[in-house]
C-alpha positions in Angstrom: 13.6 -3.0 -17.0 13.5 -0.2 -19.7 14.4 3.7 -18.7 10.9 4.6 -18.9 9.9 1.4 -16.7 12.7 2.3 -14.2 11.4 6.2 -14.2 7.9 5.2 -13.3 9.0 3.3 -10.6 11.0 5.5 -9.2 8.4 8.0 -9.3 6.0 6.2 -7.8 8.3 5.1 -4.9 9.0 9.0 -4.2 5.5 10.0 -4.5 4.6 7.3 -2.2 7.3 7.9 0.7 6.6 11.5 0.4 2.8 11.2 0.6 3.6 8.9 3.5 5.8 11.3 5.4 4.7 14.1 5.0 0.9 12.8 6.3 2.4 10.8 8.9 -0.2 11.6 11.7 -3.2 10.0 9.8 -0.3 7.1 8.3 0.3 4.9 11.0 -0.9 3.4 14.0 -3.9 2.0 15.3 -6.5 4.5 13.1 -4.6 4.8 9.7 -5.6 5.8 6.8 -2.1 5.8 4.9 -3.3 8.1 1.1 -0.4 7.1 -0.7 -2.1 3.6 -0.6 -3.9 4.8 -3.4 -1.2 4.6 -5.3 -1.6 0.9 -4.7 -4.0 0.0 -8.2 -1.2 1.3 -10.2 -0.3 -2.1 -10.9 -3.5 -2.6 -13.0 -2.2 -0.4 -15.1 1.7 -1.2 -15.3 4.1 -3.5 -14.4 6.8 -0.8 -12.8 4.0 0.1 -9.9 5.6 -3.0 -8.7 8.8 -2.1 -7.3 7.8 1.8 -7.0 5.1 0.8 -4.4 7.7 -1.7 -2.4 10.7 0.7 -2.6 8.2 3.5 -1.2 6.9 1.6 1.7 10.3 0.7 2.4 11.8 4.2 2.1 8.9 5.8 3.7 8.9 3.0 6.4 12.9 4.0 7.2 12.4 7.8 7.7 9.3 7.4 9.8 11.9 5.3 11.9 9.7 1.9 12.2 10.8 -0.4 14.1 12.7 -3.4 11.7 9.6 -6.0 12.3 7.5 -3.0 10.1 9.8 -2.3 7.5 10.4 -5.4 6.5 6.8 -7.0 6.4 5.1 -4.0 5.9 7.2 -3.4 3.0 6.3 -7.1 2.3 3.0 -6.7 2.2 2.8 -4.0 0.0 4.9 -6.2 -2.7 2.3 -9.1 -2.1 -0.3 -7.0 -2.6 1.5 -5.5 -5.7 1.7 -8.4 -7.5 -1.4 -10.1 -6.7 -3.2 -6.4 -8.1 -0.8 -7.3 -11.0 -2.1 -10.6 -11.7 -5.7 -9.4 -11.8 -4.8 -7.3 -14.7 -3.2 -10.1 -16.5 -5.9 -12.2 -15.8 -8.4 -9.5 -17.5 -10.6 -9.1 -14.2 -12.4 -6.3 -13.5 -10.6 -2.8 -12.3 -13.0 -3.0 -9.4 -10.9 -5.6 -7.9 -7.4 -3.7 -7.9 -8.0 -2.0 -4.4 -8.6 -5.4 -3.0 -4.9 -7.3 -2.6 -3.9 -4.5 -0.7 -7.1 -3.9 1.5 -6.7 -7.3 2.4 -3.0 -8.4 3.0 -2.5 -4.8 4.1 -5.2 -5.3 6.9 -3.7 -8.9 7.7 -0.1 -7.9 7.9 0.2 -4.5 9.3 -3.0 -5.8 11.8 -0.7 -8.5 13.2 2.1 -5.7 13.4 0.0 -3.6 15.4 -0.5 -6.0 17.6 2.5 -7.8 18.2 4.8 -5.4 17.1 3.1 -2.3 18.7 1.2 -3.7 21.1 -1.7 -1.1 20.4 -3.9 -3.0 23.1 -6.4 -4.4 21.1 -6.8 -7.4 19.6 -6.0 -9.0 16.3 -9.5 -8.7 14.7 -9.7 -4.8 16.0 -6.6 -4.0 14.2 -7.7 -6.2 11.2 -10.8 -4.2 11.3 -9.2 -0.8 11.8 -6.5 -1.4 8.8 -9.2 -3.0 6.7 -11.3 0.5 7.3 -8.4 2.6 6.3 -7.0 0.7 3.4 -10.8 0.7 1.7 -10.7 4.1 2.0 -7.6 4.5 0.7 -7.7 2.2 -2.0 -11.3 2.4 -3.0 -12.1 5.9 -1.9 -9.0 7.8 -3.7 -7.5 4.5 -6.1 -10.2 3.8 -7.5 -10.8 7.4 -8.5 -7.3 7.3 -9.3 -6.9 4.6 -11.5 -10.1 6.0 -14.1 -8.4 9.2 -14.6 -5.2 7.2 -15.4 -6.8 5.0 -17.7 -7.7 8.6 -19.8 
């Protein structure tokens, strides 16, 4: 990885952890809407959103004290979802889709945490649901937005 390469991703991972932290009422539990998941279509654009985005979740993840279950596959997730946003741009789909990888694992893996992890009290499709709602709004509400004044 070049210096510039390694400086974006390191960027990203502190604007993502701090973004995280610092909104931590509205970025976790059961009603989430976690902002710096906008940050998630960065991948579209470059190949060092990669490890920014998992080094973020995982940092942010550690401060906010999550229990080990969290960090690890929420961290995960995000990487999943990273590279799969990746591989749309490689595969010369649509911007449109970049928010979807991690509306989807993120609503599947942090959905089962909720539930087995946190035992929130609902069931698995309620917290598939509930992630689901947040991540589109995240990802499509502010990524999307994101991701056109990026391309600029």
């Amino acid at each position: 990885m070049k210096t510039r390469e390694l400086s974006y991703a390191a960027l990203i991972a502190a604007v993502y952890a701090a973004l995280t932290v610092g909104l931590a009422p509205i970025s976790f539990g059961l009603i989430q809407c976690r902002v710096a998941e906008a940050l998630c279509v960065l991948p579209f654009l470059t190949g060092a959103a990669v490890p920014g985005l998992f080094a973020g979740c995982l940092l942010a993840n550690l401060l906010a004290g999550a229990p080990a279950p969290d960090v690890l596959f929420g961290s995960l997730a995000t990487l999943v979802s990273a590279l799969l946003t990746y591989g749309i741009r490689k595969l010369g789909c649509s911007k449109l889709l970049a928010p979807l990888p991690p509306v989807l694992v993120n609503a599947a893996v942090v959905g089962a945490l909720l539930v087995y992890v946190y035992d929130v009290g609902v069931g698995y499709a309620a917290a598939f649901l509930y992630v689901f709602v947040g991540q589109a709004a995240a990802c499509y509400g502010l990524g999307l937005p994101l991701l056109a004044l990026l391309e600029k």
